[in-house]
DONU-775045 format. One record per residue: residue in three letters; z, y, x of N, C-alpha, C in turn. Coordinates in steps of 0.2 Angstrom, whole numbers, padded with zeros to 4 digits, always signed. Example, Ala and Ser with C-alpha at 12.3 -4.5 7.8 and 13.67 -1.06 7.14 Angstrom:
! DONU-775045
ALA+0039-0028+0066+0039-0022+0062+0039-0016+0066/SER+0035-0011+0064+0036-0005+0068+0039+0000+0064/
***
This chain:
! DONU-775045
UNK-0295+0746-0594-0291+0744-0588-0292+0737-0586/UNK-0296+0737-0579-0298+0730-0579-0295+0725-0571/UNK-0288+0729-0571-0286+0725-0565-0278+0726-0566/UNK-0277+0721-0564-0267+0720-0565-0263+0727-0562/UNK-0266+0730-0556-0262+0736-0553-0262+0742-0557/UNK-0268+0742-0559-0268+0748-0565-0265+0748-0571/UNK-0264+0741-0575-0260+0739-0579-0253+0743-0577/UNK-0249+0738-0570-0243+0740-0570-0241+0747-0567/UNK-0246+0751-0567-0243+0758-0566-0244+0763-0573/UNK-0239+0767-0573-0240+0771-0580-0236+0779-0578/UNK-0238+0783-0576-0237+0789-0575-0230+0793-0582/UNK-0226+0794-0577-0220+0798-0583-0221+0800-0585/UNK-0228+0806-0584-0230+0811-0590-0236+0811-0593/UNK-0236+0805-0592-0241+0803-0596-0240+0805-0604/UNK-0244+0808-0609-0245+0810-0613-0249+0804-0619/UNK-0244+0800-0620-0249+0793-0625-0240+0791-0631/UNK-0243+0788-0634-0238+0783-0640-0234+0777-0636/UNK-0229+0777-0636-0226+0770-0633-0224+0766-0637/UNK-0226+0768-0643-0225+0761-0647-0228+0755-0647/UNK-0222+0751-0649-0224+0743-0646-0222+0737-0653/UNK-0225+0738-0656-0221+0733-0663-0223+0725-0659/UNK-0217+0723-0662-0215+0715-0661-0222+0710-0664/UNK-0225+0714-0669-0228+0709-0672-0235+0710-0667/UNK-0237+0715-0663-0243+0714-0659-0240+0710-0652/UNK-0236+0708-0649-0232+0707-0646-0235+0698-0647/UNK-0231+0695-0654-0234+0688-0656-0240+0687-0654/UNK-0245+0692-0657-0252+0689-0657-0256+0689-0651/UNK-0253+0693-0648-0255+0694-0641-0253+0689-0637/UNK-0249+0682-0639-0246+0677-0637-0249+0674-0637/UNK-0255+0674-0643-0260+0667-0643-0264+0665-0641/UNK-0267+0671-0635-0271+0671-0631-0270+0667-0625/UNK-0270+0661-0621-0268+0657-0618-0271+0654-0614/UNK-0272+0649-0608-0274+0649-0602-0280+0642-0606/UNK-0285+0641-0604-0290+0636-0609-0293+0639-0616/UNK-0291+0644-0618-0294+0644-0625-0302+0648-0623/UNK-0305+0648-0628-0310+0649-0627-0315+0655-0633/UNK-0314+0661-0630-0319+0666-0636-0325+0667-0635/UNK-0328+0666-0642-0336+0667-0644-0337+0659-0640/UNK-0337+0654-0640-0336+0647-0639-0340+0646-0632/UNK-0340+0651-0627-0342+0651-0621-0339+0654-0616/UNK-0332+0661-0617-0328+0661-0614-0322+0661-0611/UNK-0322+0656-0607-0312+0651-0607-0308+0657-0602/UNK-0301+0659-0606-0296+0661-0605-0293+0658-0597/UNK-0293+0662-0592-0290+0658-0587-0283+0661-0584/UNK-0281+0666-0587-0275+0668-0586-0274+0677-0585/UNK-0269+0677-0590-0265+0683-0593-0266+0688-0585/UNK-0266+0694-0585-0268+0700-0581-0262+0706-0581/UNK-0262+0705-0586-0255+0711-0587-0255+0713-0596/UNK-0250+0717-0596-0251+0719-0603-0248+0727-0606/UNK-0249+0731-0610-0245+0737-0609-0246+0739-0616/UNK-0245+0746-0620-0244+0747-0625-0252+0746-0628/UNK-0257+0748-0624-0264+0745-0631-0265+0738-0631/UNK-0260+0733-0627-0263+0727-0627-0261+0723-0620/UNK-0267+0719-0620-0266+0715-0615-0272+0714-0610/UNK-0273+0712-0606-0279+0708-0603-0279+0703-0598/UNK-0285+0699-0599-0283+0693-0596-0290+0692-0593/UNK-0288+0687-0587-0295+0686-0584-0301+0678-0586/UNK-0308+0680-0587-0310+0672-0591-0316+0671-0587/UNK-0318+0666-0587-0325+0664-0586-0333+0660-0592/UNK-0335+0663-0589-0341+0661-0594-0344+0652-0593/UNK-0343+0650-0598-0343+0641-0597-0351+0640-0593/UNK-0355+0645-0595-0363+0644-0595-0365+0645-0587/UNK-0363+0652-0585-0366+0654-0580-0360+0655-0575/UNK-0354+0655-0576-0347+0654-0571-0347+0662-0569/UNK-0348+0665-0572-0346+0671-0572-0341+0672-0574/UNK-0337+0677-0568-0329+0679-0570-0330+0688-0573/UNK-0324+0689-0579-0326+0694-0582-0318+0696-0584/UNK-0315+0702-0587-0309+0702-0591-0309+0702-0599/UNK-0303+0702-0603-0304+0703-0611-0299+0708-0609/UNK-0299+0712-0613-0296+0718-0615-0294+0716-0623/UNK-0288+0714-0625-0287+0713-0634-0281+0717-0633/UNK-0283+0718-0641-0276+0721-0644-0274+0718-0651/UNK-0270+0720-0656-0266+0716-0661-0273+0720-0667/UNK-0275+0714-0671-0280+0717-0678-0277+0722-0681/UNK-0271+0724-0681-0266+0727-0686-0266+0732-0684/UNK-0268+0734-0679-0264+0740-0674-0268+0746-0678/UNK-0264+0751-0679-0264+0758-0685-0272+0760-0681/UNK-0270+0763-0675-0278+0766-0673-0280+0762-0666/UNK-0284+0760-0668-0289+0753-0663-0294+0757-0657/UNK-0289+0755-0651-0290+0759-0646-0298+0758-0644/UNK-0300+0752-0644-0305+0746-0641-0311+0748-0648/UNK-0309+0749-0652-0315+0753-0655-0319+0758-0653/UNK-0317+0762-0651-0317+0768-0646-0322+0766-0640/UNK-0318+0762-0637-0321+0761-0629-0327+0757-0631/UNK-0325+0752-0636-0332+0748-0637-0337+0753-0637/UNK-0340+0757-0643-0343+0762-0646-0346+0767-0639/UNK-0341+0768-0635-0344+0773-0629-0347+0768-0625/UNK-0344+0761-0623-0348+0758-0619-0353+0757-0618/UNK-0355+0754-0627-0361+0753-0630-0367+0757-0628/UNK-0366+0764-0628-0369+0768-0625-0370+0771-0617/UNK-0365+0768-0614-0367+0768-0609-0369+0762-0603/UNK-0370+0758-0609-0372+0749-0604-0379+0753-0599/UNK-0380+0750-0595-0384+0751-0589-0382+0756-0582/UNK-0379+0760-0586-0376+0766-0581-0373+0763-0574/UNK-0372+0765-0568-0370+0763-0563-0363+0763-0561/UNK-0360+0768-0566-0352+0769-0565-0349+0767-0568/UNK-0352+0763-0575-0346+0761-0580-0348+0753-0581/UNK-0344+0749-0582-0344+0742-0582-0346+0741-0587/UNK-0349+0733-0588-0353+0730-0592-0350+0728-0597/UNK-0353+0730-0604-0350+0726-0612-0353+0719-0612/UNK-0350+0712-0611-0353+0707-0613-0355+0704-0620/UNK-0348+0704-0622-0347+0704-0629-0339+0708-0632/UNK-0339+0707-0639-0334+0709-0641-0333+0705-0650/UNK-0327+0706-0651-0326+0704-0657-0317+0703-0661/UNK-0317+0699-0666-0311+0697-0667-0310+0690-0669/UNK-0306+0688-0668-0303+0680-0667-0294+0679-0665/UNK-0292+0674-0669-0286+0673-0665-0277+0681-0668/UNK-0282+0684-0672-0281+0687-0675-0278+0695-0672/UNK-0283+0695-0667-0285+0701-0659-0291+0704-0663/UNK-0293+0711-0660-0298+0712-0658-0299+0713-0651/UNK-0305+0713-0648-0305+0709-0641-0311+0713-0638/UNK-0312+0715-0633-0320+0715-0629-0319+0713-0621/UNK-0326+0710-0619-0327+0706-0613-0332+0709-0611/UNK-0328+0712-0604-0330+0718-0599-0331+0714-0592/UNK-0333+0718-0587-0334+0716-0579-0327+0719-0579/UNK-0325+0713-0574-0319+0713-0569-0322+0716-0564/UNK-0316+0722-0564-0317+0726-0558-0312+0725-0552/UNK-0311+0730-0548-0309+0729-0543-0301+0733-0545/UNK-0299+0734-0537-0293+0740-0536-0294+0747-0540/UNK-0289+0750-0542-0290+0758-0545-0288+0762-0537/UNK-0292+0766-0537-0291+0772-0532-0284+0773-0531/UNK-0280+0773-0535-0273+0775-0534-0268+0769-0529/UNK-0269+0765-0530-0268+0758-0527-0273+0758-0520/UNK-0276+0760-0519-0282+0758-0513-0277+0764-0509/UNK-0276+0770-0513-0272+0776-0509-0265+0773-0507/UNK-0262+0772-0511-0254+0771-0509-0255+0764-0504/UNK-0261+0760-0502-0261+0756-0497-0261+0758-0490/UNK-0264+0765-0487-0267+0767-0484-0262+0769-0480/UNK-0259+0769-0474-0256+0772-0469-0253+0778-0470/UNK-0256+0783-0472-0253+0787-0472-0254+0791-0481/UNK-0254+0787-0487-0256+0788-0492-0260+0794-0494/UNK-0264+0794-0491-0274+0798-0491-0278+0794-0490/UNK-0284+0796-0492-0291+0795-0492-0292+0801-0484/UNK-0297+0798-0481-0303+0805-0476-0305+0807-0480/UNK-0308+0812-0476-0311+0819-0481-0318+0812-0481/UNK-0320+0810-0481-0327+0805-0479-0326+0801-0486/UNK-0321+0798-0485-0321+0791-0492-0319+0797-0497/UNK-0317+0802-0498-0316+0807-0503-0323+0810-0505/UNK-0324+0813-0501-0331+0816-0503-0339+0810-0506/UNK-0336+0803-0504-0340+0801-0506-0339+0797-0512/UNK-0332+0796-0515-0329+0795-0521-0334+0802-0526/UNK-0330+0807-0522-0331+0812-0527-0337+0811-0529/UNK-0346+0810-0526-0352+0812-0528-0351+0806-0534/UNK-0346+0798-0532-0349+0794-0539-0346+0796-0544/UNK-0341+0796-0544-0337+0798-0549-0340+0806-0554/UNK-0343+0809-0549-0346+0817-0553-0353+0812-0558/UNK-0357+0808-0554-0361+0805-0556-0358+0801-0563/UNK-0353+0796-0563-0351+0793-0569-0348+0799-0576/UNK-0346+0804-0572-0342+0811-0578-0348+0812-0581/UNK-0355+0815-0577-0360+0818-0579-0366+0813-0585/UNK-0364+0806-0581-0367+0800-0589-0364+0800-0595/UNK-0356+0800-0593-0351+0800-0600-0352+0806-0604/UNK-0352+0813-0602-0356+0819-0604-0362+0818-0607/UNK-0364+0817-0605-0373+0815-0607-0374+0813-0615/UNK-0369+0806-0615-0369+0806-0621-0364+0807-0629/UNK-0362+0815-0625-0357+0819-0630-0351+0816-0630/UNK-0347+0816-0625-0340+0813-0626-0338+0815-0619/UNK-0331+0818-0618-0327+0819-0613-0322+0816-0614/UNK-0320+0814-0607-0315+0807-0606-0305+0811-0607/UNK-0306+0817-0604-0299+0819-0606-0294+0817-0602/UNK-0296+0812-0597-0291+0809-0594-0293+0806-0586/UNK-0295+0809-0583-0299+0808-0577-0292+0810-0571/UNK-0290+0805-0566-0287+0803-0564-0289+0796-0558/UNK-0285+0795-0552-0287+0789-0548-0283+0784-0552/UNK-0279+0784-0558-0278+0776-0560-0285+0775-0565/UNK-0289+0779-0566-0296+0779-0570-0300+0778-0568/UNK-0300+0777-0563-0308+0775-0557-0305+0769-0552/UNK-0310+0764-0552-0308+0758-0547-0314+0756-0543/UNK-0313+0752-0540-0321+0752-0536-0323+0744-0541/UNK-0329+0741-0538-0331+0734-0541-0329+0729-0539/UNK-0329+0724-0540-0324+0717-0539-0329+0713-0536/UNK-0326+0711-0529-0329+0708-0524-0332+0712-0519/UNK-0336+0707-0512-0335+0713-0506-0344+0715-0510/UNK-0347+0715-0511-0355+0717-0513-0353+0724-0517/UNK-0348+0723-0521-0348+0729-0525-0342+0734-0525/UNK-0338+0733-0518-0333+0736-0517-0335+0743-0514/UNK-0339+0746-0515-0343+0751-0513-0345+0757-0517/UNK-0344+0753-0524-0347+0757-0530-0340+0759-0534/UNK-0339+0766-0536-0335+0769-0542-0338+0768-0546/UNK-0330+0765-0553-0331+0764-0559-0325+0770-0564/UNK-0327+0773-0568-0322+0775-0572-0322+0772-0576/UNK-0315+0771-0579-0313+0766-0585-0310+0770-0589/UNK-0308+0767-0595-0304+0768-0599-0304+0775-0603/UNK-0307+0773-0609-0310+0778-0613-0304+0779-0620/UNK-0300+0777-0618-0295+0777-0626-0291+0785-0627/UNK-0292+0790-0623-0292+0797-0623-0299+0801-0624/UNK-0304+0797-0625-0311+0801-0626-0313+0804-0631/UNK-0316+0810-0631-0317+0814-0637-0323+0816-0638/UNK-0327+0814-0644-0332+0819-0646-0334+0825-0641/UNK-0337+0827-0641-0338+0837-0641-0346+0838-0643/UNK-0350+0835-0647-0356+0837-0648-0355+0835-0657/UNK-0360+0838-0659-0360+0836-0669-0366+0828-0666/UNK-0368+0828-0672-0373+0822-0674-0382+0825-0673/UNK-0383+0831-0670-0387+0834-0670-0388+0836-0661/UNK-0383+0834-0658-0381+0835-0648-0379+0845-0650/UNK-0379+0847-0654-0374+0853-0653-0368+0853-0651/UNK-0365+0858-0647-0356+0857-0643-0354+0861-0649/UNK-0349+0855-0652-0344+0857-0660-0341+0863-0656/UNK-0338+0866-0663-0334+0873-0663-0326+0871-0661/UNK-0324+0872-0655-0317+0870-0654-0312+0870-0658/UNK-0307+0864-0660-0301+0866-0664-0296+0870-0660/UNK-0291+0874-0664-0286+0880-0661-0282+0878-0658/UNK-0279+0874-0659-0272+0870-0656-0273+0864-0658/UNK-0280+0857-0655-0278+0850-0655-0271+0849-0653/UNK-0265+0853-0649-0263+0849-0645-0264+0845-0637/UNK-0258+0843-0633-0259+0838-0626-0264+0834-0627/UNK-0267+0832-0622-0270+0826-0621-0273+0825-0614/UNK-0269+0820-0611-0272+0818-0605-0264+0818-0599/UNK-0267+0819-0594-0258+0817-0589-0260+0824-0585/UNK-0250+0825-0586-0249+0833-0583-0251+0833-0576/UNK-0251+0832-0575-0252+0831-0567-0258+0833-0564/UNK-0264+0833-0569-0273+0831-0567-0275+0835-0571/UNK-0270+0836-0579-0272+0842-0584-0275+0848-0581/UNK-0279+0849-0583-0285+0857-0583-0278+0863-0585/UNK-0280+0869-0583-0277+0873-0587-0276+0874-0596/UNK-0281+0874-0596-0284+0875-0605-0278+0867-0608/UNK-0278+0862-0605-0276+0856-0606-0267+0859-0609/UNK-0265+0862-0603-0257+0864-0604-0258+0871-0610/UNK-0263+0873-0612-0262+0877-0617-0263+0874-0624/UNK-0265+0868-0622-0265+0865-0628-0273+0867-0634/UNK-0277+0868-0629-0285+0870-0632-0288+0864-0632/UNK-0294+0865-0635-0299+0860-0635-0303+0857-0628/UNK-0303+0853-0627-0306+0851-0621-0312+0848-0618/UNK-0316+0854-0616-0323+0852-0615-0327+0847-0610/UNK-0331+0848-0605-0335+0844-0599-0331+0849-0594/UNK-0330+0854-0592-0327+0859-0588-0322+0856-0588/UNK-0315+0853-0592-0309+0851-0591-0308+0844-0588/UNK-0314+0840-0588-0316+0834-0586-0315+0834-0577/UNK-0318+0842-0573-0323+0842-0568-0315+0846-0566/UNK-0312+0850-0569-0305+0851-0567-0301+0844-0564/UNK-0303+0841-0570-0295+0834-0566-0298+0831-0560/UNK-0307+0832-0562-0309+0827-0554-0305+0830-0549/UNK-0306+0841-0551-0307+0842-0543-0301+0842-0541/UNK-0293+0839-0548-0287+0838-0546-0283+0832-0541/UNK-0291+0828-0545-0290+0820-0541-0292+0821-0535/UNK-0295+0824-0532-0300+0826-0525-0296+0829-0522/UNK-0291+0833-0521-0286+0834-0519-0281+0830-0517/UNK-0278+0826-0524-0273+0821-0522-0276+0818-0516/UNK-0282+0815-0517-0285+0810-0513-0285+0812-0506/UNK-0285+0818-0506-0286+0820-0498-0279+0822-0494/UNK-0275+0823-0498-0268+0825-0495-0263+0820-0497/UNK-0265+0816-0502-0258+0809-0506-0254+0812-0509/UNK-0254+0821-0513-0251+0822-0515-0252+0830-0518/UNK-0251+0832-0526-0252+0836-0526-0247+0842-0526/UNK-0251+0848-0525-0245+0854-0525-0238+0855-0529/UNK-0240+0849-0536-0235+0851-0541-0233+0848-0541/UNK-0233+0841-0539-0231+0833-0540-0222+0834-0541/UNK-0219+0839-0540-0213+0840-0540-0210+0842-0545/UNK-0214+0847-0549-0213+0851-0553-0211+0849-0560/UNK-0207+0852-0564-0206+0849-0572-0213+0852-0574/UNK-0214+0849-0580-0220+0851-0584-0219+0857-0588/UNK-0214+0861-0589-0217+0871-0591-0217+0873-0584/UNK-0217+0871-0578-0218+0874-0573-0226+0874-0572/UNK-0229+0869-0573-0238+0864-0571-0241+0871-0572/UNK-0242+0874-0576-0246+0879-0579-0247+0885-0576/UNK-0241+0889-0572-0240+0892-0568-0243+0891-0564/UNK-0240+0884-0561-0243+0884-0554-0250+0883-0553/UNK-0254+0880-0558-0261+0879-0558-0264+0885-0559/UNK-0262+0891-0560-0265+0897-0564-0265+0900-0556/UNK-0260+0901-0552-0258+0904-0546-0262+0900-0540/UNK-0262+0895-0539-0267+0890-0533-0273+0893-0534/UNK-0274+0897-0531-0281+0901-0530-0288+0896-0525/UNK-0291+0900-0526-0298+0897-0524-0297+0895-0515/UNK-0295+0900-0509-0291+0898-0506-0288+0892-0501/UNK-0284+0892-0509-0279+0885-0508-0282+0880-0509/UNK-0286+0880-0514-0290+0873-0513-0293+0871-0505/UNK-0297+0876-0504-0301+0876-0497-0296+0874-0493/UNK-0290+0875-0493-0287+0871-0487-0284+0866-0490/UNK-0288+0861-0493-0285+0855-0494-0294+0852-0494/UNK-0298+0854-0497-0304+0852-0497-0310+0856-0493/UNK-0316+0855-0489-0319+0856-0487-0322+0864-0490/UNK-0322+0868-0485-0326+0877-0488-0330+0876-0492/UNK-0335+0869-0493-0341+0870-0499-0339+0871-0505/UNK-0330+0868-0507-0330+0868-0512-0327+0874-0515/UNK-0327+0882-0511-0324+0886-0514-0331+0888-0521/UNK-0337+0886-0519-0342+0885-0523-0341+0883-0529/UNK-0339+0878-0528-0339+0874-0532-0334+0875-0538/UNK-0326+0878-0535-0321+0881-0540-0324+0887-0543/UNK-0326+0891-0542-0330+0897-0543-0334+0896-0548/UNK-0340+0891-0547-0344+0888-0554-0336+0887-0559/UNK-0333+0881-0560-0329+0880-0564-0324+0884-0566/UNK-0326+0889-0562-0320+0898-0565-0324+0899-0572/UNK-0333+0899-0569-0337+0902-0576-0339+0899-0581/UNK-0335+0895-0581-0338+0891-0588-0334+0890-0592/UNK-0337+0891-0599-0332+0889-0604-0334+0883-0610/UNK-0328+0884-0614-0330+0876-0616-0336+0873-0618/UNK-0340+0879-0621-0348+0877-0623-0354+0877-0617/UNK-0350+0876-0612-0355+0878-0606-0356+0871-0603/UNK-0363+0869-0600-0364+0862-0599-0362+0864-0591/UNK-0360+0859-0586-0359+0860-0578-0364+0859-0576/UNK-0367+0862-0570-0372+0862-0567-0370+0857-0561/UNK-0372+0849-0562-0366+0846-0560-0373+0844-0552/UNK-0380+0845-0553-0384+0845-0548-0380+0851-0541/UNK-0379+0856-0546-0376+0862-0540-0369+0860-0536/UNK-0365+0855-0541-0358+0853-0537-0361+0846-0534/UNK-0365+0842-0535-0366+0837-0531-0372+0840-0523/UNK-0374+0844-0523-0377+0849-0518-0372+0852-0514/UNK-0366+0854-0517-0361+0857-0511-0358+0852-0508/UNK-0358+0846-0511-0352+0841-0507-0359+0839-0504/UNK-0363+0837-0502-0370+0835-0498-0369+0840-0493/UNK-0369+0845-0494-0369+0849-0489-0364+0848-0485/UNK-0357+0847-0488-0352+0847-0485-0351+0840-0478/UNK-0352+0835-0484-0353+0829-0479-0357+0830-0474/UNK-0364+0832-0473-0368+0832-0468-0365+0838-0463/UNK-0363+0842-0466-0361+0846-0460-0354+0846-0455/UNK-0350+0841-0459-0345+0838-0456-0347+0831-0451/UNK-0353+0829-0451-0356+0825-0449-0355+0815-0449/UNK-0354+0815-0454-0350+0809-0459-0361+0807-0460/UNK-0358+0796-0462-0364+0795-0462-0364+0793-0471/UNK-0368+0793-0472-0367+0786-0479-0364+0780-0478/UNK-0365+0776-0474-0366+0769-0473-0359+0769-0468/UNK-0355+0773-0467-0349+0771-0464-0342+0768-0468/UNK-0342+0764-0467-0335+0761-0471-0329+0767-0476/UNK-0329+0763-0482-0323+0767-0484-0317+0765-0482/UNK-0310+0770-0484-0304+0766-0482-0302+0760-0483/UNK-0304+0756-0487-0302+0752-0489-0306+0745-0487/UNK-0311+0747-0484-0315+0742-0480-0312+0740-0471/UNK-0308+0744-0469-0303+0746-0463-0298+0742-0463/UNK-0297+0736-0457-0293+0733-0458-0287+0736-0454/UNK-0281+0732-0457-0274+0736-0454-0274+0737-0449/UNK-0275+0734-0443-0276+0738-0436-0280+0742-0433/UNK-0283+0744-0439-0290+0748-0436-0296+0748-0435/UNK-0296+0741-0435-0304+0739-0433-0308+0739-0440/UNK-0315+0741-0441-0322+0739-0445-0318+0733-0448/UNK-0319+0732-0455-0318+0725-0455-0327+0724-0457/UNK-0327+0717-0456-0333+0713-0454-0337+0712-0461/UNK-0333+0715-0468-0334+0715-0476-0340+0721-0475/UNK-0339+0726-0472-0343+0733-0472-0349+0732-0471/UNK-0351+0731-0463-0356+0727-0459-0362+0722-0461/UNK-0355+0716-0466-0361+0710-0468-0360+0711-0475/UNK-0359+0719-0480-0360+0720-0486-0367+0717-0489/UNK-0370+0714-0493-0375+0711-0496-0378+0719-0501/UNK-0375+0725-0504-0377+0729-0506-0384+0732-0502/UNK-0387+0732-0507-0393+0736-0506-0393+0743-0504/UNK-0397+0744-0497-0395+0749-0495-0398+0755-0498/UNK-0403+0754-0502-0408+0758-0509-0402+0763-0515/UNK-0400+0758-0516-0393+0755-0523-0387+0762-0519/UNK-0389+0758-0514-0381+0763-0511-0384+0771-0510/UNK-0390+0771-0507-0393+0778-0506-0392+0781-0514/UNK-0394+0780-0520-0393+0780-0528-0386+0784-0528/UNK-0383+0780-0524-0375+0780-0530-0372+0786-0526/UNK-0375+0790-0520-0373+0795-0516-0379+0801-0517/UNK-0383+0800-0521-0387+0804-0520-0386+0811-0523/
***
């Protein structure tokens, strides 16, 4: 989590530990505005903090680079930032996931130092007029975000928790154009040491937020690359109407209602290419890899034939009145980079 709004929000069904001992609480105190980790990064102030920890924003003394630290307490039973270290490692260069600088322990934390990112989508949406994305900034989230799901896939691990507080865009107006997914401390295996898909366990149990949860998710199954490309197309949704079908509902209702929202339903909330699209993720089971080329072909289609350009502003580039704002036009992004990140 690399920005103070995604910190301060936390969904009430959310499905995590809330425990908070007092003694991670002190050492996450010692972290302080001047100090300095790996004797080149200075601490320049606290970010927010929540049950895995803390973040704070620093600078690099050498190159003046602004970045985040992600710590949490040495002691902590299971070390979330383990995890996300581990995945990041393999995914440093990708386009959708932010950069591992360093990482370590000191101060009596363990720590990693990531790129400061931007807004999470959830915040970018509740700013918006009428709390929605256009089908335009939607469709064209969705191509990065498939794109970042189908990296983290790639090297055998499903994130379990895909959601607009898990995707943010990049820090500054040059990179305010690019989706990131973050936050990998619900991420799971699903291949052996050989890239085989393991044999699913019978009841792992929840995992993930009811709200975005896949079907198989509220029955308590094993959760594959399929359940991942469910929550997108739950998040694709939200984004397009501010709100979803169930948002009202208690959670032994969710399951019901996710079984009954037929293929249909979707189409009237999202563009007809995507009845394609639910139809592939009807056929697939957890051993099945998504043909993510064929769901990145139907939303292509879609944009172009709603007649939407690439290079048109997102919402979030639109200033309050209405107008372009002038960040969109005099962006520095490579127009190459941007054709990539939508292809």
């Amino acid at each position: 989590l690399c920005c103070i709004q995604l910190l301060a929000r936390i969904h009430s069904n959310l499905m995590m530990s809330s425990s908070d001992s007092s003694s991670e609480s002190d050492s996450l105190s010692f972290l302080e505005e001047g100090m300095l980790l790996k004797d080149q990064w200075l601490i320049l102030e606290k970010l927010g903090s929540g049950n895995f920890g803390a973040v704070y924003k620093c600078e690099n003394q050498s190159t003046k680079e602004i970045a985040a630290v992600k710590a949490e307490d040495v002691n902590r039973e299971e070390s979330a930032l383990a995890l996300e270290i581990h995945i990041l490692k393999l995914l440093q260069g990708r386009k959708h996931v932010c950069q591992l600088y360093s990482y370590g322990t000191c101060f009596g934390l363990n720590f990693m130092i990531i790129s400061l990112l931007g807004k999470s989508l959830w915040e970018l949406q509740t700013e918006t007029p009428d709390g929605r994305f256009s089908i335009s900034t939607c469709l064209r989230i969705g191509v990065q975000s498939l794109h970042a799901l189908k990296a983290l896939h790639s090297v055998g691990y499903v994130h379990r928790d895909v959601k607009t507080d898990n995707l943010t865009i990049g820090y500054g107006e040059v990179e305010e154009r690019r989706i990131y997914l973050i936050d990998f401390g619900l991420a799971k295996r699903y291949t052996d040491e050989n890239g085989n898909v393991r044999h699913p366990r019978r009841k792992p149990g929840f995992r993930g937020t009811s709200t975005y949860a896949s079907i198989r998710a509220h029955k308590q199954e094993e959760l594959g690359r399929v359940d991942d490309l469910w929550s997108w197309l739950y998040t694709m949704m939200e984004m397009a109407t501010g709100r979803l079908p169930w948002n009202d509902l208690k959670k032994e209702k969710l399951l019901e209602a996710k079984i009954t929202f037929g293929v249909e339903d979707i189409c009237k909330i999202l563009p007809i290419e995507f009845e394609e699209i639910v139809l592939h993720l009807l056929s697939l089971t957890f051993y099945d890899c998504p043909n993510y080329d064929f769901i990145n072909r139907m939303i292509q289609n879609a944009f172009k034939r709603l007649g939407f350009c690439r290079s048109d502003p997102y919402d979030w580039q639109i200033a309050a009145d209405g107008k372009q704002s002038e960040l969109n036009t005099k962006s520095e992004m490579n127009r190459d980079d941007e054709k990539q990140l939508l292809s």
